[in-house]
C-alpha positions in Angstrom: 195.6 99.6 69.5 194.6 102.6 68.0 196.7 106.4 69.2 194.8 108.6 70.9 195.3 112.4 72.7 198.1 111.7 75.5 197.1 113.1 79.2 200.3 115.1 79.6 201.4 116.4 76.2 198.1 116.4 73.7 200.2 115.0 71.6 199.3 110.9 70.2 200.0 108.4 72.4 198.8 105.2 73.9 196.1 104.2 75.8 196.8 103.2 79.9 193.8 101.9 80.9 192.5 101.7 84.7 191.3 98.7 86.6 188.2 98.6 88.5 187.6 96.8 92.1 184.6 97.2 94.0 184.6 95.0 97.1 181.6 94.6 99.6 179.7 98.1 98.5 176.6 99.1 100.5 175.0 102.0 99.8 171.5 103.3 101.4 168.9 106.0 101.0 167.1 106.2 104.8 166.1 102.4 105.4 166.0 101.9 101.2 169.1 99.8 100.8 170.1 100.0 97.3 173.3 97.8 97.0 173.7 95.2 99.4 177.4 93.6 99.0 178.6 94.2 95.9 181.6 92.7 94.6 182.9 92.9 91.1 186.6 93.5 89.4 187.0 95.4 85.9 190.5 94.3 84.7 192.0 97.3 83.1 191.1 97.4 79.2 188.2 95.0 79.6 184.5 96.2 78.4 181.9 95.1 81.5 178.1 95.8 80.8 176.2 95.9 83.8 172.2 95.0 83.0 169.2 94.7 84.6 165.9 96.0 85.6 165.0 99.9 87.0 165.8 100.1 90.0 168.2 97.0 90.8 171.4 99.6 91.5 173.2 99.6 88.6 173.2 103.8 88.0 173.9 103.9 91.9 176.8 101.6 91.6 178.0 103.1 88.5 178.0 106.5 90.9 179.6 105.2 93.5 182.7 104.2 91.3 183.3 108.1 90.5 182.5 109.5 94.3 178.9 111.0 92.8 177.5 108.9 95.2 179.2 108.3 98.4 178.8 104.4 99.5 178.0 103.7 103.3 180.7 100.3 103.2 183.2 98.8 101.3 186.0 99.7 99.1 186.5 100.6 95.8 190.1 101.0 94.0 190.4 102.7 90.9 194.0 103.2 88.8 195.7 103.5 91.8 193.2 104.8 93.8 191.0 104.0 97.0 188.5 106.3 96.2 186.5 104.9 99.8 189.7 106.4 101.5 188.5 109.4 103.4 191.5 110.8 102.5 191.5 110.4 98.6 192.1 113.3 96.5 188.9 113.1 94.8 189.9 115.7 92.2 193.3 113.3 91.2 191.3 109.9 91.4 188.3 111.9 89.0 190.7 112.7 86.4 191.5 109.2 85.4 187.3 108.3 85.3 185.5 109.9 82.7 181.5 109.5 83.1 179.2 110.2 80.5 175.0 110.4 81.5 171.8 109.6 80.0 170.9 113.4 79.7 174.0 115.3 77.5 174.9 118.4 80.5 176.5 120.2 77.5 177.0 124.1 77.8 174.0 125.5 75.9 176.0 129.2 74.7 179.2 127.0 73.8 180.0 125.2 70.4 181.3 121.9 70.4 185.1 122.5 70.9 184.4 124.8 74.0 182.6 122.4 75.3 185.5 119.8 75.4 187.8 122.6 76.5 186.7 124.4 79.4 187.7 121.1 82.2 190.4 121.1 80.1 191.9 124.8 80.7 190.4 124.8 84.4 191.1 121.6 85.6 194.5 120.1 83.7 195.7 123.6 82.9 196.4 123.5 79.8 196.7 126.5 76.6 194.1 127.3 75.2 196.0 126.4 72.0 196.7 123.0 73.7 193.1 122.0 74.6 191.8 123.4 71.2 194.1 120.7 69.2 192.8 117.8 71.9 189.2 118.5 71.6 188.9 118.5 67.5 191.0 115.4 67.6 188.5 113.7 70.2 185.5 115.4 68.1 187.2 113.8 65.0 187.2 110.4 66.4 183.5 110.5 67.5 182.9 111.5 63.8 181.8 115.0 64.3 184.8 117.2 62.9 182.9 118.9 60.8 180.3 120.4 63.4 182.9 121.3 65.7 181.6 124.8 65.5 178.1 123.9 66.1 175.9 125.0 69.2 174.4 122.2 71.1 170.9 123.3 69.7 172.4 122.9 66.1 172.8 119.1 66.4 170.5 116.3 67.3 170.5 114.3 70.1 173.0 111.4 69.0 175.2 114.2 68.0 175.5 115.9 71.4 175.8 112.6 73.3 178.8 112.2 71.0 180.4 115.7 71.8 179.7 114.8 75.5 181.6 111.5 74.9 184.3 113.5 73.0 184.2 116.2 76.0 185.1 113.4 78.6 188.1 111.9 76.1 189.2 115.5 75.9 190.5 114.6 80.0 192.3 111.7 78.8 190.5 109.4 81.4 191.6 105.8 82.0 188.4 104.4 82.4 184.8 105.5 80.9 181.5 105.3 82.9 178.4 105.3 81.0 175.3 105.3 82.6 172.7 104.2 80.0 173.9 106.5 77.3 171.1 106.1 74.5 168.5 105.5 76.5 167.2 109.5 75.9 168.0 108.9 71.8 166.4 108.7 69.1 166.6 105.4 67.8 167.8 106.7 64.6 170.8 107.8 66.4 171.5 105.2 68.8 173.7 103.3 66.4 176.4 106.3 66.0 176.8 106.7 69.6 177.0 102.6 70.1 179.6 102.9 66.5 181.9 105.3 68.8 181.5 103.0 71.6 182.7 99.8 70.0 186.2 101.5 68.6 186.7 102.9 72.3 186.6 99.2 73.0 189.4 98.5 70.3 191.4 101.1 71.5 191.8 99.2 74.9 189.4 101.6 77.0 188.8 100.5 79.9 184.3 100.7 80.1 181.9 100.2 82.3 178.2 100.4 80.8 174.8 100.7 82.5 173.0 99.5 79.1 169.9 97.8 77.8 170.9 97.5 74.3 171.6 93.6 74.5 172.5 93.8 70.9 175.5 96.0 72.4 176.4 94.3 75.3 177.0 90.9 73.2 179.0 92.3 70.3 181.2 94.1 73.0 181.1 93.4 76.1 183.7 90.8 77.5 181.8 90.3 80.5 178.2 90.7 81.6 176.5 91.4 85.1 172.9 91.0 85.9 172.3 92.7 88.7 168.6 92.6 90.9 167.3 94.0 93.5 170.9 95.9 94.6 173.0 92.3 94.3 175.0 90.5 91.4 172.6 87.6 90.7 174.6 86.3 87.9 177.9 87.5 85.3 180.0 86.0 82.9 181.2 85.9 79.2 178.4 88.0 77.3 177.5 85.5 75.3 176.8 82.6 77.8 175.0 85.2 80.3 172.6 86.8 77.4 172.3 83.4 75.3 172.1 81.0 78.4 171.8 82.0 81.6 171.8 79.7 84.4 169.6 81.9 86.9 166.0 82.1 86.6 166.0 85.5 87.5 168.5 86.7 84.3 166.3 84.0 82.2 162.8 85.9 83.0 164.7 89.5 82.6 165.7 88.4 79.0 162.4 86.9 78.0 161.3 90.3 78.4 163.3 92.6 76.8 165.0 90.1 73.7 162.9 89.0 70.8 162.3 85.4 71.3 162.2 85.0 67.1 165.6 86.7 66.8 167.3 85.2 70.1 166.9 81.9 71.5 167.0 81.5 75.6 168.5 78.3 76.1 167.2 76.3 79.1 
């Protein structure tokens, strides 16, 4: 396991990753019932790639982990945490999650470092000095040291979803949320974010990933969870569920988005 930033000191330290358990959620828009019963457990340093079509939940469920959304029933625990407790501290429970987004919500008038400093100074109270040293480190392991002067309009769009991965580091979290984070990339620069996201997985992060890249999600991913239509229809060991599924829901949803010459669906 690699060192990273510790959350107290900035100085290297080791990785102590959250679990994840989501019991019975239910969350509604009006009469539009977008997760009906979900149940799923994330044991902590274990990579689980949630997949599926538009619309089947997985950004709402992903939202609901971090209180973004608020679910109408059931419980979730995170680190510690019952963050479906009325009387959670949201701001404590949100400083072990870190969530990075399709789109990159960077600061447009600050450079890199700034950008993975200002929760820093507000929100853990640390120097200036401090927060400085933690966000080159966390630039320097997404592999963008060297631009950590530059202005979000000075790098390209792989390069700011990097800083905003770096950025959310930069808090030390215990487990990272990403919510289809290449889906608004060039494909020229999806690899670099993916490259960053497969050594978090070495280090022991703790992910959860709203993804389509399938490629991904079996190199990495020790579990996978279709999910259709706001339920768990089928999950497993990444392999098995992408290679041979045994629901012929997941079966279509593959035939559609994996090359049949490359991948074979087994029946």
């Amino acid at each position: 396991m690699n060192d990273v930033v510790n959350s107290s000191s900035g100085s290297t330290g080791t990785i102590h990753a959250a679990g994840v358990s989501i019991k019975d959620l239910r969350k509604s828009y009006g009469s539009n019932e977008v997760l009906k019963g979900i149940s799923l457990d994330v044991a902590p340093g274990e990579v689980v790639c949630l997949i599926g079509p538009s619309g089947s939940g997985k950004s709402t469920l992903l939202r609901c982990v971090n209180l973004l959304e608020q679910p109408n029933e059931g419980a979730i625990h995170v680190g510690g945490f019952e963050a479906t407790d009325p009387d959670v501290d949201i701001d404590k429970m949100r400083r072990k999650v870190g969530m990075v987004f399709q789109q990159f919500n960077l600061f447009p008038h600050l450079n890199a470092t700034a950008n993975c400093t200002i929760a820093q100074t507000k929100v853990l109270k640390r120097s200036q000095e401090e927060a400085d040293k933690v966000a080159r480190h966390n630039l320097e392991r997404v592999g963008l040291g060297h631009l950590a002067d530059r202005f979000p309009d000075q790098l390209s769009g792989g390069q700011q979803q990097r800083v905003a991965i770096a950025r959310a580091l930069s808090m030390n979290p215990e487990l990272m949320l990403f919510d289809e984070p290449t889906s608004a990339l060039d494909p020229e620069t999806v690899g670099d974010v993916l490259s960053v996201m497969r050594n978090l997985a070495k280090e022991g992060m703790t992910m959860l990933v709203v993804t389509h890249e399938m490629g991904f999600a079996r190199e990495v991913a020790d579990r996978v969870v279709f999910m259709d239509g706001g339920v768990v229809v089928e999950e497993g060991v990444a392999e098995q569920v992408i290679s041979a599924p045994t629901q012929a829901r997941t079966k279509e949803f593959l035939r559609r988005v994996l090359d049949p010459t490359h991948i074979e669906i087994q029946e």
